[in-house]
VEXMIKOL-302739 format. One line per field, with one value per atom (N, C-alpha, C): x, y negated, z negated; residue in one letter. Coordinates in Angstrom, 1 decimal. Each point is the difference from the previous one (the first is absolute). Last residue first. Layout:
% residues N
px = c(X|...) $
py = c(Y|...) $
pz = c(Z|...) $
torfi = c(A|...) $
This chain:
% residues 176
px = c(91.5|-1.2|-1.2|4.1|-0.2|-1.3|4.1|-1.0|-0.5|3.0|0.8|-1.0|-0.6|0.8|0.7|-2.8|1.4|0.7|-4.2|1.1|1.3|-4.3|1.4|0.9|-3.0|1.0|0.7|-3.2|1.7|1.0|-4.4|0.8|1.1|-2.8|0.5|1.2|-2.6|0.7|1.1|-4.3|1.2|1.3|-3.8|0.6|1.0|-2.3|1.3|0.6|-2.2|-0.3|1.3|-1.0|1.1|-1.1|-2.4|0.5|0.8|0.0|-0.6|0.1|1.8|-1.0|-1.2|5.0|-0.3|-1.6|1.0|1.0|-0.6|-1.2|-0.7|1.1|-0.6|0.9|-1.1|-2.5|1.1|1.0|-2.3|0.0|1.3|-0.7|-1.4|0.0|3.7|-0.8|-1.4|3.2|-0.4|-0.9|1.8|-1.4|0.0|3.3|-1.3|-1.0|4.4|-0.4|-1.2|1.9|0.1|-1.6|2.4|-1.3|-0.7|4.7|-1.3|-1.2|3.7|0.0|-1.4|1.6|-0.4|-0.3|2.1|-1.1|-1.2|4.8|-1.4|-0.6|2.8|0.1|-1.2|1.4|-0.6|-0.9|3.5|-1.2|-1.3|4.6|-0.2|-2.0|2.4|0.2|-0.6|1.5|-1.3|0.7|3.3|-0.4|-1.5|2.7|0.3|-1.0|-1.5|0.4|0.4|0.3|-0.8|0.9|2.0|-0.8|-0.9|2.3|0.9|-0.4|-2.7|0.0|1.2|-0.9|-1.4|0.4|3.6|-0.1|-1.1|-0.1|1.1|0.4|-3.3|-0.7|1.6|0.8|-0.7|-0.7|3.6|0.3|-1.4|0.1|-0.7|1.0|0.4|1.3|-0.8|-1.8|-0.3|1.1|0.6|0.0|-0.5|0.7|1.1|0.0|-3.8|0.0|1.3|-0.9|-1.1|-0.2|2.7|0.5|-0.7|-1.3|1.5|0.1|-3.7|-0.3|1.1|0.7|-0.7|-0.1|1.7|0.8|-0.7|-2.3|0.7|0.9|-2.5|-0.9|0.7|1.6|-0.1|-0.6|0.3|1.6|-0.3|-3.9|0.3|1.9|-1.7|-0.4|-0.4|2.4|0.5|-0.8|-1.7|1.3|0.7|-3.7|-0.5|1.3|0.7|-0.6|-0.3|1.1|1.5|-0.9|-2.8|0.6|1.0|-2.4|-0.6|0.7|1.9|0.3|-0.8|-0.4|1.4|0.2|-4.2|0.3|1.2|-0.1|-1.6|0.6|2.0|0.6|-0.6|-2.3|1.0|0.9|-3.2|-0.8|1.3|1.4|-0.6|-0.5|3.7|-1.5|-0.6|5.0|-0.9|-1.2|4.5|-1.3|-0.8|5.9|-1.3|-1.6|4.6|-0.8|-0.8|2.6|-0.6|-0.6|2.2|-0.7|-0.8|3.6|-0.5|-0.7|3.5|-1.6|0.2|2.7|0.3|-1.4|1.3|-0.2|0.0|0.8|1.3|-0.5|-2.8|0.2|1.0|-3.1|0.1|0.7|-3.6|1.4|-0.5|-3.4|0.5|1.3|-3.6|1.6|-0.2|-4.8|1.0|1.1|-3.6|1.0|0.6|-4.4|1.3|0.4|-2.5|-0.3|1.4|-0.9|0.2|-0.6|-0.5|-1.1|0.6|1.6|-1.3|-0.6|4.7|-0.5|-1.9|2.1|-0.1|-0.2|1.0|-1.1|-0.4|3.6|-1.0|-0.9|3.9|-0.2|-1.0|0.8|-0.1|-0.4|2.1|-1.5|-0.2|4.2|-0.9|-1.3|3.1|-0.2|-0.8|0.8|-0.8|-0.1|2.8|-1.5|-0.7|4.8|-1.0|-1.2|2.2|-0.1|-0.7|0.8|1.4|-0.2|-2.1|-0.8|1.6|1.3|-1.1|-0.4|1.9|-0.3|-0.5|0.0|1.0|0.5|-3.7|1.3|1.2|-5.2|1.2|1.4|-3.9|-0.5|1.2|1.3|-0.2|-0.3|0.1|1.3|0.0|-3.8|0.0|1.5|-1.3|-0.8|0.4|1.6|1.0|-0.9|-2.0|1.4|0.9|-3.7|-0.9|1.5|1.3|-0.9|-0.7|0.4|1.2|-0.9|-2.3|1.0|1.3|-3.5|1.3|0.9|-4.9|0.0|1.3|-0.5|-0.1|0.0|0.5|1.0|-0.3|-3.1|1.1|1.3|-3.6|-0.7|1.2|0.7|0.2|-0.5|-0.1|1.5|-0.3|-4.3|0.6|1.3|-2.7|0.0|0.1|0.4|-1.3|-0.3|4.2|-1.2|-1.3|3.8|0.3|-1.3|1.7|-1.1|-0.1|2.0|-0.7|-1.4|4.3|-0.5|-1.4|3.2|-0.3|-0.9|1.4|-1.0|0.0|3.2|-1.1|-1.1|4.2|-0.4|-1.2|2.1|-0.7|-0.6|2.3|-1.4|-0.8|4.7|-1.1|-1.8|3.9|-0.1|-1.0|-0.3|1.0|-0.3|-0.9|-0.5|0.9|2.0|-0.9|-0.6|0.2|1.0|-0.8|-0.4|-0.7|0.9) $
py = c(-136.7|-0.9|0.2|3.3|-1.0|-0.1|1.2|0.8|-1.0|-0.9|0.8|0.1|-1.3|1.4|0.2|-3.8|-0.3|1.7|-0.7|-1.1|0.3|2.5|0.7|-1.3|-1.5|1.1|0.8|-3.4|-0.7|1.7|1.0|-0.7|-0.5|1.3|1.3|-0.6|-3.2|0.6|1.2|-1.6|-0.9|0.2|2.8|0.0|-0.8|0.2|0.7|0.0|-4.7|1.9|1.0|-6.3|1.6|1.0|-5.2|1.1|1.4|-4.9|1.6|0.6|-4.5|0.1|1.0|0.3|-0.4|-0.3|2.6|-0.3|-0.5|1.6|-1.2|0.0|4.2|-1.5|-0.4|3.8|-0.3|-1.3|3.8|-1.7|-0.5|4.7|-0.5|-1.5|2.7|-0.3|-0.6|1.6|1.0|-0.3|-3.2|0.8|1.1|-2.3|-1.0|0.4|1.8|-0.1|-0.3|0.2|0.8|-0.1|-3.8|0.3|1.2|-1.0|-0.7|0.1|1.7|0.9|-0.4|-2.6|1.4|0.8|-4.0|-0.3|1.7|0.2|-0.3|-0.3|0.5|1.3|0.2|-3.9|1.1|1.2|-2.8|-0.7|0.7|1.7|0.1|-0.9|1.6|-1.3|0.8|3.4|-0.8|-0.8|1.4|0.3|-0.7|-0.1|1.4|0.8|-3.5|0.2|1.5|-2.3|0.9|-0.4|-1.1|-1.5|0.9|2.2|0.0|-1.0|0.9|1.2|-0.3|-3.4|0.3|1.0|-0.6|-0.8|-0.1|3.3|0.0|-0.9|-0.9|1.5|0.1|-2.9|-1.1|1.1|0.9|-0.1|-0.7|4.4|-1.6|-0.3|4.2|-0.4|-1.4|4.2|-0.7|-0.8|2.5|1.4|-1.1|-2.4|0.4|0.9|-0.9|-1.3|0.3|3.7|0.1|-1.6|0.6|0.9|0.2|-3.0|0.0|0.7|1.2|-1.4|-0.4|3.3|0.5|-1.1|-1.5|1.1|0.8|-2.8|-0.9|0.7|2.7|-0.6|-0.7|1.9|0.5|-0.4|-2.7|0.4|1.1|-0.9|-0.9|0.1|3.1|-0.1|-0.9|-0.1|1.3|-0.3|-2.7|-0.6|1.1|1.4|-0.9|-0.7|2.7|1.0|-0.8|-2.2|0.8|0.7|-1.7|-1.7|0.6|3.3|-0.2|-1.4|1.4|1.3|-0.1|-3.3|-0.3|1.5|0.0|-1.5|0.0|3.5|0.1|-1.5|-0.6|1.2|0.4|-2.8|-0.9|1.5|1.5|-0.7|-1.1|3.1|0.6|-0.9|-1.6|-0.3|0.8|-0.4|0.6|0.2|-2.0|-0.6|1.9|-2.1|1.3|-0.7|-2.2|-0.4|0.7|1.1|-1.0|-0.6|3.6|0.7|-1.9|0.6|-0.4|0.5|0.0|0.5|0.0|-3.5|1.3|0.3|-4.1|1.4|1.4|-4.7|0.4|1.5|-2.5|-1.1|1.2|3.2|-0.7|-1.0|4.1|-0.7|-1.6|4.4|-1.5|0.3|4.1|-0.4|-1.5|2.2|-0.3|-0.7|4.7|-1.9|-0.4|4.3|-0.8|-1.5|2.8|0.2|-0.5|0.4|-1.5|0.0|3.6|-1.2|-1.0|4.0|0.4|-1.3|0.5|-0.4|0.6|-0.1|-1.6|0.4|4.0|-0.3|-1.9|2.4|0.7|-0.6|-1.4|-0.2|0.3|0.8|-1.4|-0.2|4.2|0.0|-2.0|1.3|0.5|-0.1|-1.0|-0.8|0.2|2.6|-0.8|-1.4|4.0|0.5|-1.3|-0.5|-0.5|0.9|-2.3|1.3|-0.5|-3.6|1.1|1.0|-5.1|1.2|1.2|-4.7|0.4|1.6|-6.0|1.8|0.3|-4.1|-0.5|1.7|-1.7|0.5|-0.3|-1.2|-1.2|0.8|3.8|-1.1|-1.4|2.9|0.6|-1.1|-1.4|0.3|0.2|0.4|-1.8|0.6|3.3|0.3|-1.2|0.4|0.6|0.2|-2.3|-0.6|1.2|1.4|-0.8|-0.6|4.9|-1.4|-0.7|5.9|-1.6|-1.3|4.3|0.5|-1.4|0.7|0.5|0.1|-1.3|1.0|0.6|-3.5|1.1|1.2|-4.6|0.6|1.0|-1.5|0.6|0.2|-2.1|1.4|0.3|-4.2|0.9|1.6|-3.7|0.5|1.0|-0.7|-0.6|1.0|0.8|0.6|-1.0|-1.3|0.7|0.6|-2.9|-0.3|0.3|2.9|-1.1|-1.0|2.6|1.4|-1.2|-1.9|0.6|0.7|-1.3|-1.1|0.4|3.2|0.0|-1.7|1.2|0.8|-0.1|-2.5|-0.2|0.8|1.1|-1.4|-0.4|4.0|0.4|-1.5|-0.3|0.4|0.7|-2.2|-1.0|0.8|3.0|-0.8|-0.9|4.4|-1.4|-0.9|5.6|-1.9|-0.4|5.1|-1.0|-1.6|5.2|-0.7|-1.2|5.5|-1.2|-1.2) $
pz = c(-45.3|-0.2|0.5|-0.2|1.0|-1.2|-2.7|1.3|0.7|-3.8|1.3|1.2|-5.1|0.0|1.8|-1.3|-0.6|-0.2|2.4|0.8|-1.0|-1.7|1.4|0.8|-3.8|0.1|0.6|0.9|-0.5|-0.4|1.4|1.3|-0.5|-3.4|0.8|1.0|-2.5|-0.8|0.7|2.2|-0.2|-0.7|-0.3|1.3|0.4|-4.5|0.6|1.3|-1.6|0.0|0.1|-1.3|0.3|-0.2|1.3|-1.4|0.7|2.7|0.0|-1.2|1.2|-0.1|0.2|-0.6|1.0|0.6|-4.2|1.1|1.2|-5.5|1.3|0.7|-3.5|0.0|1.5|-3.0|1.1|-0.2|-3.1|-0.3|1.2|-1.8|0.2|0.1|-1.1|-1.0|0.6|3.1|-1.4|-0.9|2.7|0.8|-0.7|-1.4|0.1|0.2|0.4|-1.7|-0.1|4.6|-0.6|-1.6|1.2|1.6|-0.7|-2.1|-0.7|0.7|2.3|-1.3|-1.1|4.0|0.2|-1.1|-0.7|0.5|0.5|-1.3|-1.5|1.1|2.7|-0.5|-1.7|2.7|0.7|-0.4|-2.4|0.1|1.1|-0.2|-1.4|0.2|4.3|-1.0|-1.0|3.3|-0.4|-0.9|3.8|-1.6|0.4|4.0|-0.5|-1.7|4.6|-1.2|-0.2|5.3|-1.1|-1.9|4.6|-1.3|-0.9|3.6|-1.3|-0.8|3.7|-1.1|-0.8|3.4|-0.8|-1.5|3.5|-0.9|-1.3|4.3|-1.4|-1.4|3.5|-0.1|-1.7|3.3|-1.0|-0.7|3.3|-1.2|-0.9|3.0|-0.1|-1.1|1.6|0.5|-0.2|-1.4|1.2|0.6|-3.7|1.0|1.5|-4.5|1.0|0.9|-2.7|0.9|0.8|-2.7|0.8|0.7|-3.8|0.7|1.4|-3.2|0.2|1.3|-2.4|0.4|1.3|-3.5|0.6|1.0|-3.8|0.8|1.2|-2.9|0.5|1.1|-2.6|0.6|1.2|-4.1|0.8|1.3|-3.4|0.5|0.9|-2.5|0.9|0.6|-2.9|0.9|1.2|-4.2|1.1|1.0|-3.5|0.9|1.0|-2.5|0.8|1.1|-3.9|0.8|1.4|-3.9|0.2|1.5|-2.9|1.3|0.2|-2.6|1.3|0.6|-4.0|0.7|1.3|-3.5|0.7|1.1|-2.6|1.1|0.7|-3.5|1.2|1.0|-3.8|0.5|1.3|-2.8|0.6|0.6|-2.8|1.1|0.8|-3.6|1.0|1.1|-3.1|-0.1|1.3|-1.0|-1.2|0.7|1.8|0.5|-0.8|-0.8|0.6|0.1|-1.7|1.0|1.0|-3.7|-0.5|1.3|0.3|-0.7|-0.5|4.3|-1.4|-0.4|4.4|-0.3|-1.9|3.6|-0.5|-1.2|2.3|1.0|-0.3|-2.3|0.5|1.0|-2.7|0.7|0.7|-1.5|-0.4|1.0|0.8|0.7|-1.2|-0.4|0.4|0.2|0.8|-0.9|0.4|-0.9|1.0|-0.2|-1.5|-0.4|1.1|-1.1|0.2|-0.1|-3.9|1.8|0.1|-4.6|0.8|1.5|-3.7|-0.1|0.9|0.4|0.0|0.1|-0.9|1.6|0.2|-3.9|-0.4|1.8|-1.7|-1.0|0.7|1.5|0.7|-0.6|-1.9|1.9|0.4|-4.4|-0.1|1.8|-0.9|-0.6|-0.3|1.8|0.4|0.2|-3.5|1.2|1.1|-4.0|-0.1|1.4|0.7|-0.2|-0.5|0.3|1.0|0.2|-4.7|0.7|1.3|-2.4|-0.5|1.0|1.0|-1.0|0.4|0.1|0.9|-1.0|-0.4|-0.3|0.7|0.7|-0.9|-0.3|2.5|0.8|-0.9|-1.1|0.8|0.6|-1.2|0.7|0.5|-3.5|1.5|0.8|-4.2|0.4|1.7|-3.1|0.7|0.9|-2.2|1.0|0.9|-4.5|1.4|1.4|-3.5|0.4|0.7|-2.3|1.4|0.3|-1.7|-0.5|1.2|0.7|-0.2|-0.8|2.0|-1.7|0.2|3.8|0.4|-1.6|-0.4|1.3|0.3|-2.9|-0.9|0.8|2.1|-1.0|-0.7|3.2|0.6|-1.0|-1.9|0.4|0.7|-1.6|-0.9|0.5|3.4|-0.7|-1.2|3.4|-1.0|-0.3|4.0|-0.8|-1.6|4.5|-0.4|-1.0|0.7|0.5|0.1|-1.1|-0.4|-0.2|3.4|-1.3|-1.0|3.7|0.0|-1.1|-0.1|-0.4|0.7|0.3|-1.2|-0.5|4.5|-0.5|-1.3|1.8|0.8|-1.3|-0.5|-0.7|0.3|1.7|-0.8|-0.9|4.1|0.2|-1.5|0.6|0.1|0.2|-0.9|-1.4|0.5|2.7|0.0|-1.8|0.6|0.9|-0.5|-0.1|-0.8|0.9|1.1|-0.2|-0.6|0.4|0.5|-0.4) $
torfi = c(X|X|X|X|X|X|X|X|X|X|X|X|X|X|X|X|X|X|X|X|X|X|X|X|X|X|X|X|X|X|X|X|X|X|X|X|X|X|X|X|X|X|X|X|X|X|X|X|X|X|X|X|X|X|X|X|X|X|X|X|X|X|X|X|X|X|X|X|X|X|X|X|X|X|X|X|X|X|X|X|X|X|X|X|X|X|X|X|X|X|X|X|X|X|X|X|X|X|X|X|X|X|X|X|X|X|X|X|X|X|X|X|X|X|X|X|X|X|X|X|X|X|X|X|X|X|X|X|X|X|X|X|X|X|X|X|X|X|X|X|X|X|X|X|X|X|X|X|X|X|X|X|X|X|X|X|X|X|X|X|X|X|X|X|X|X|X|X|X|X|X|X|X|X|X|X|X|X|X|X|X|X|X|X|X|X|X|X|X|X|X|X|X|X|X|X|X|X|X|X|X|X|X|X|X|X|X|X|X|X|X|X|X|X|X|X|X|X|X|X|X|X|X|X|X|X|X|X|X|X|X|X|X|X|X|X|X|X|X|X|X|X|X|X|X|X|X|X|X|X|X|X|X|X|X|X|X|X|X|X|X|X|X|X|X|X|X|X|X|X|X|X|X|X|X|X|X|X|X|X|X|X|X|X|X|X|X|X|X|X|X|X|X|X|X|X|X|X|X|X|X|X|X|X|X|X|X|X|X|X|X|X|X|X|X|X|X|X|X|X|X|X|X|X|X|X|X|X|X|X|X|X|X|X|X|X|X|X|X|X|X|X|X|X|X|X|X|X|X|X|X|X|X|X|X|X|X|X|X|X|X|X|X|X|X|X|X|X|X|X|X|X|X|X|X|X|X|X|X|X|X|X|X|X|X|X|X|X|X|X|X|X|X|X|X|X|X|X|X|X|X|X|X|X|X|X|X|X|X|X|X|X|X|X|X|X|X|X|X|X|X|X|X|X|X|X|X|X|X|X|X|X|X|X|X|X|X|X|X|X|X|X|X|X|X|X|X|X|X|X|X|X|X|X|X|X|X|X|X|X|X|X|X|X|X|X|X|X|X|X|X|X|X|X|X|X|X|X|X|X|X|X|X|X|X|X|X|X|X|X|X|X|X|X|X|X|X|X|X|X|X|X|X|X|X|X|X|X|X|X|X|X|X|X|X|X|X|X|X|X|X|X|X|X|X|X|X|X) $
């Protein structure tokens, strides 16, 4: 079996790290808390890749998944990973939402050029490709609200799901 990546075992060991406390994962792997610190800033990496390994499997229990950032220069970072299950969750449904509006747009496209309208064509390439970030909370907060039992006021109507639903299939694609 081969060994992780140095950035994935850094990941995870800040991981075990975080749930666990540095001194418990230092006596867990028989190293100090300074070489634990080591790992973690990428100054060292653990000697054997059995212990690397075991840092991967043990810290992918507690992180779930991540999502790689891209530092200034485009190039994927360990310092610009997104950690927080629940922001992971988020970035993985406005990821899911914008396909599907690209899909949509494409579709749209394709089905105004089969007519030969340009205003049928025009209409569909004015389609959005992305949800706005502000969209995308607003929806998200509607959501939050009516979970909690405590609609928002829109449009001089308190939000239901039904409402809720309808925005939802507008911003995945479906008909209203």
């Amino acid at each position: 079996m081969s060994r992780p990546s140095d950035e994935l075992v850094r990941n995870r060991i800040w991981y075990l790290v975080e749930a666990r406390g540095r001194d418990r994962v230092a006596a867990d792997y028989g190293v100090t808390e300074r070489t634990i610190s080591r790992w973690i800033s990428g100054d060292s990496r653990p000697r054997s890749a059995s212990v690397a390994r075991s840092i991967s499997s043990r810290g992918r229990r507690i992180s779930g998944s991540v999502v790689r950032g891209r530092d200034e220069q485009g190039r994927f970072s360990s310092e610009t990973d997104i950690r927080d299950p629940r922001a992971v969750a988020a970035f993985r449904n406005r990821q899911t939402l914008n396909q599907n509006l690209r899909r949509r747009r494409s579709t749209q496209i394709r089905a105004a050029r089969r007519t030969g309208n340009p205003i049928l064509i025009a209409e569909a390439e004015a389609l959005p490709t992305q949800v706005t970030i502000e969209e995308f909370r607003d929806w998200s907060l509607r959501r939050e609200r009516l979970l909690a039992g405590d609609p928002m006021l829109i449009e001089g109507r308190f939000d239901d799901w039904t409402q809720w639903r309808q925005a939802y299939r507008e911003i995945m694609g479906g008909s209203a």
